[in-house]
C-alpha positions as CSV (number, residue, x, y, z in Angstrom):
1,X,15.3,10.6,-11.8
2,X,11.7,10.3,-13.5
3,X,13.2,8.6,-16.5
4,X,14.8,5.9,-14.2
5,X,11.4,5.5,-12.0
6,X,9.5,5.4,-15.0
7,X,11.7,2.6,-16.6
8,X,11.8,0.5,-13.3
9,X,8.0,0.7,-13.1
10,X,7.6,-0.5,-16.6
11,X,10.1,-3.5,-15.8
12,X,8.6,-4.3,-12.4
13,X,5.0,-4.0,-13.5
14,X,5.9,-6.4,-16.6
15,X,7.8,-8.9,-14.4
16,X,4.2,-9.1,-12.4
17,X,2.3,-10.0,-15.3
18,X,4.6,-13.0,-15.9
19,X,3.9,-14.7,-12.9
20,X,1.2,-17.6,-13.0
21,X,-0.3,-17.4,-9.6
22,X,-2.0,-20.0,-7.7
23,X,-5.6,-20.2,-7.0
24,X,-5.8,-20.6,-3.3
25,X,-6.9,-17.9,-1.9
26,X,-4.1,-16.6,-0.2
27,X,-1.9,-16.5,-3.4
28,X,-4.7,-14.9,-5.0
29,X,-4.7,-11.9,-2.6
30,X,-1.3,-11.7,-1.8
31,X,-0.5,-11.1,-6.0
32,X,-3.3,-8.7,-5.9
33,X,-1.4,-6.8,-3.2
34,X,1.7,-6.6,-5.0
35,X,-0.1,-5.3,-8.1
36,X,-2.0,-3.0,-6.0
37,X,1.8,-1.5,-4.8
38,X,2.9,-1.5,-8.4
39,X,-0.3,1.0,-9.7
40,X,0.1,2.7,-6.8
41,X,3.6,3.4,-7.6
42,X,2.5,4.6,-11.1
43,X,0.5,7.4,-8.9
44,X,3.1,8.2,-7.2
45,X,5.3,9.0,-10.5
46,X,2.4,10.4,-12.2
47,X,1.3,12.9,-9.3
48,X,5.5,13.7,-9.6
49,X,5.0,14.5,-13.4
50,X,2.6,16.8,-13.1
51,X,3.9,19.3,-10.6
52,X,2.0,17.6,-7.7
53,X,5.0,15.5,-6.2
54,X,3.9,17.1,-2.6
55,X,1.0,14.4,-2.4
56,X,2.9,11.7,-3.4
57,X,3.7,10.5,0.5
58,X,0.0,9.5,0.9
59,X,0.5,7.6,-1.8
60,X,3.6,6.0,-0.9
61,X,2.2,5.3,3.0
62,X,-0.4,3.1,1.7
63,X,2.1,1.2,-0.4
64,X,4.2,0.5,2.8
65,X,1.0,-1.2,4.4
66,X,0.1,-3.1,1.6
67,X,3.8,-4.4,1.5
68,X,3.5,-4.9,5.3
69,X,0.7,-7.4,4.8
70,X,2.6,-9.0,1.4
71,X,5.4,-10.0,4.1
72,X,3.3,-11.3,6.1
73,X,1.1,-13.2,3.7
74,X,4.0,-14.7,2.1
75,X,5.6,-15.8,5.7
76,X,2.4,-17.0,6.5
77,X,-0.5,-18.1,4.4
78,X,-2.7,-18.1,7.7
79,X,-2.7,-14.4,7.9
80,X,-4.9,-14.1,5.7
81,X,-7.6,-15.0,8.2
82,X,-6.0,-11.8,10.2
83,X,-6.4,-9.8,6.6
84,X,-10.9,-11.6,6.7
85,X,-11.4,-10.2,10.1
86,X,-9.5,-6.9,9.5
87,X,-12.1,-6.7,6.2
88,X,-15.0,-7.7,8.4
89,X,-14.6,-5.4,11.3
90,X,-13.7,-2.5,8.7
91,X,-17.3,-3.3,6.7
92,X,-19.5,-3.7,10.0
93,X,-18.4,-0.4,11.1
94,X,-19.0,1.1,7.9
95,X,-22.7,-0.9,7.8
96,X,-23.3,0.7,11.2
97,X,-21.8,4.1,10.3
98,X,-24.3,4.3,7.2
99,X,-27.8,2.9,8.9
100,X,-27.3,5.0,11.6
101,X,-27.5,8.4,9.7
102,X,-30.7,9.8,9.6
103,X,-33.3,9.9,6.7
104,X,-31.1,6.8,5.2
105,X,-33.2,5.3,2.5
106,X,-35.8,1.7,4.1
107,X,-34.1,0.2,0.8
108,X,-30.5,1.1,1.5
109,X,-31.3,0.2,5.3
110,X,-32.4,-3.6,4.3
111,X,-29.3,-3.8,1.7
112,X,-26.6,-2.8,5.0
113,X,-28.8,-5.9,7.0
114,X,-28.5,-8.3,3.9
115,X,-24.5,-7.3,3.6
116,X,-24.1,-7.1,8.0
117,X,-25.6,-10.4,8.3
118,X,-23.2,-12.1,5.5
119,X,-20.2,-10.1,7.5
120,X,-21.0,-11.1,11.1
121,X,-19.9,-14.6,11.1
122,X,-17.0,-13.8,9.8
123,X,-15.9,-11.0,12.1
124,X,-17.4,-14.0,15.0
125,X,-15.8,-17.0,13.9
126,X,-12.4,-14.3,13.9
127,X,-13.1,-13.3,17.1
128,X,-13.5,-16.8,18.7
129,X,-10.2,-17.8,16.8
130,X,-8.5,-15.0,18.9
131,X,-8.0,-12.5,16.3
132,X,-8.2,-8.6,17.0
133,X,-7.0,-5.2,15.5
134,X,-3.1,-4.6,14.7
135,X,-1.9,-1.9,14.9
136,X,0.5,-1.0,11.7
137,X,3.3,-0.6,13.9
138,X,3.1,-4.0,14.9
139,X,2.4,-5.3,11.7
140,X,5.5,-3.6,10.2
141,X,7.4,-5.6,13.4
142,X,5.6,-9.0,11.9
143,X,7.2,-8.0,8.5
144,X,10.3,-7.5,9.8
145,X,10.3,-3.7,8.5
146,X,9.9,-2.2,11.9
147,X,12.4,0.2,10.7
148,X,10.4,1.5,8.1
149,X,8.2,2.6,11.2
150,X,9.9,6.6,11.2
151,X,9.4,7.0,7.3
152,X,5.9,5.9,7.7
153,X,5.6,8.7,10.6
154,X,6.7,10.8,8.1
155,X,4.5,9.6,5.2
156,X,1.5,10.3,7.9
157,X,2.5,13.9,8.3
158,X,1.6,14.8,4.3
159,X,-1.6,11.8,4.6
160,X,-3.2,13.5,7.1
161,X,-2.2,17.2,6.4
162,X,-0.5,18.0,9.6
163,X,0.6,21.9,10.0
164,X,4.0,21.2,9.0
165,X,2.6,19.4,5.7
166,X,0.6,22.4,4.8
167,X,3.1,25.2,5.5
168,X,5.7,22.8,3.1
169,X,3.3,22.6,0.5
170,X,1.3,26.0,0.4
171,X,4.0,28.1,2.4
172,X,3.2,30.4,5.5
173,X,3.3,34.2,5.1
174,X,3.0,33.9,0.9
175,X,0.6,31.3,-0.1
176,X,1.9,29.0,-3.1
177,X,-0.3,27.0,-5.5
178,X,1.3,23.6,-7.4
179,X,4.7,24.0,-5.7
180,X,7.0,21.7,-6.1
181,X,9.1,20.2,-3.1
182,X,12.8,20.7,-2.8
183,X,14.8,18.3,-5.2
184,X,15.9,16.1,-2.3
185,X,12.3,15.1,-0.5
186,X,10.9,14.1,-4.4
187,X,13.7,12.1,-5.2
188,X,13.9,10.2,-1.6
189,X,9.6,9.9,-1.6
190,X,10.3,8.6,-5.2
191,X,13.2,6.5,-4.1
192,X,11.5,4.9,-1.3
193,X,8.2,4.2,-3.8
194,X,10.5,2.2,-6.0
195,X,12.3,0.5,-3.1
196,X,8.5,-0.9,-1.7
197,X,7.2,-1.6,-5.4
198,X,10.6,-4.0,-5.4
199,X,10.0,-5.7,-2.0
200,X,6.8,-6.6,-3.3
201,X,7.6,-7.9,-6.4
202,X,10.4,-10.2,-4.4
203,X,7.6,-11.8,-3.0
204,X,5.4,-13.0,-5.3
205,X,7.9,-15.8,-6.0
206,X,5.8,-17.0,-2.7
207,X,2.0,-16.8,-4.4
208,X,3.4,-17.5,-8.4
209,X,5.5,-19.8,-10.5
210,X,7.7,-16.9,-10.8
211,X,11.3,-18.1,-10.1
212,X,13.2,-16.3,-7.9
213,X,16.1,-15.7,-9.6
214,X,14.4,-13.8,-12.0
215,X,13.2,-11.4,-9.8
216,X,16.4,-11.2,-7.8
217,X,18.1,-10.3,-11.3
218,X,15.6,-7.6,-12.7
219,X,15.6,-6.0,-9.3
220,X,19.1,-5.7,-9.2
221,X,19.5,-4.6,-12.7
222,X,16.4,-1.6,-11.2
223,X,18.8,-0.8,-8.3
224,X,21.8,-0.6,-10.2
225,X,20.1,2.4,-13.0
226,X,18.5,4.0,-9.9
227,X,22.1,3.9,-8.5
228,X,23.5,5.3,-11.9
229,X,20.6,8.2,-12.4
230,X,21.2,9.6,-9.0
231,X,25.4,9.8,-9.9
């Protein structure tokens, strides 16, 4: 199953590098997402290689909400001014996180001011256009992968180290070190990595000169020895 994820992510990430994208800056962010989702499926096959397959669903989580917002950047170009306030209300929390610790530097103090004074207007001019937070549950809806929403539960468990996450990984009454989940959960967390990294790559058609029919043909042809590794 390895050999056929490593062979789809070598065909997929090459596909990417053939599109010519355009230079608005929607297309420019929406191909960055979907090479984002390719590396980050590259982690998840390299953390499977070398016997640490258990942390591979925090890898995989963050590739279902970067493909969340690919769908919705492709459906609609004017998300991304949901994607600028998102960014801006992320980095004025983090500015006011960091300038409120104490002992913070005068130097590093003036920088956050420089950086929150460049953000503000753009977290304002969001607000004022009626933008605020979404939740990923409703931005999976806005996808149309609200369906994907109990896998990502699931993804969350291993992210955030809930008990059940630990106990699966380090065991209960006899600790374990490097141990390697059951067959089934590695194949199906490697499976569903491959299944995201292709959604994406279906959509750059949408930011690129890519032609659709192209991608629709290489995905298939990734399904079909996925299909054929798993016989």
């Amino acid at each position: 199953m390895l050999e056929a994820a490593v062979k789809a992510r070598d065909v997929l990430g090459a596909l990417a590098m053939k599109a010519n994208v355009r230079f608005d800056e929607a297309a420019v962010i929406g191909a960055g997402l979907c090479l984002t989702i390719q590396e980050l499926f590259a982690s998840v096959i390299l953390l499977t290689d070398h016997g640490l397959a258990s942390h591979a669903p925090a890898h995989v989580r963050t590739m279902l909400e970067a493909l969340a917002d690919v769908r919705n950047l492709a459906n609609d170009p004017a998300y991304f001014e949901q994607m600028k306030f998102d960014d801006a209300r992320s980095n004025l929390k983090l500015f006011e996180g960091y300038s409120a610790i104490a002992g913070m530097p005068q130097d590093a103090i003036d920088t956050l001011k420089k950086w929150t004074a460049k953000t503000q207007p753009i977290f304002d001019a969001g607000k004022m256009a009626g933008y605020n937070k979404v939740q990923i549950d409703q931005k999976l809806k806005m996808a149309g992968l609200e369906q994907e929403y109990v896998s990502y539960g699931f993804l969350c468990g291993f992210t955030h180290n809930q008990l059940t996450a630990i106990i699966a990984r380090h065991g209960k009454h006899e600790l374990r070190y490097l141990h390697e989940p059951p067959y089934e959960t590695m194949v199906g967390v490697l499976g569903l990595g491959m299944s995201i990294a292709g959604k994406a790559i279906q959509k750059l058609p949408s930011f690129s000169d890519l032609p659709e029919a192209d991608v629709n043909a290489v995905l298939d042809k990734v399904e079909a020895d996925w299909e054929a590794a798993r016989a």
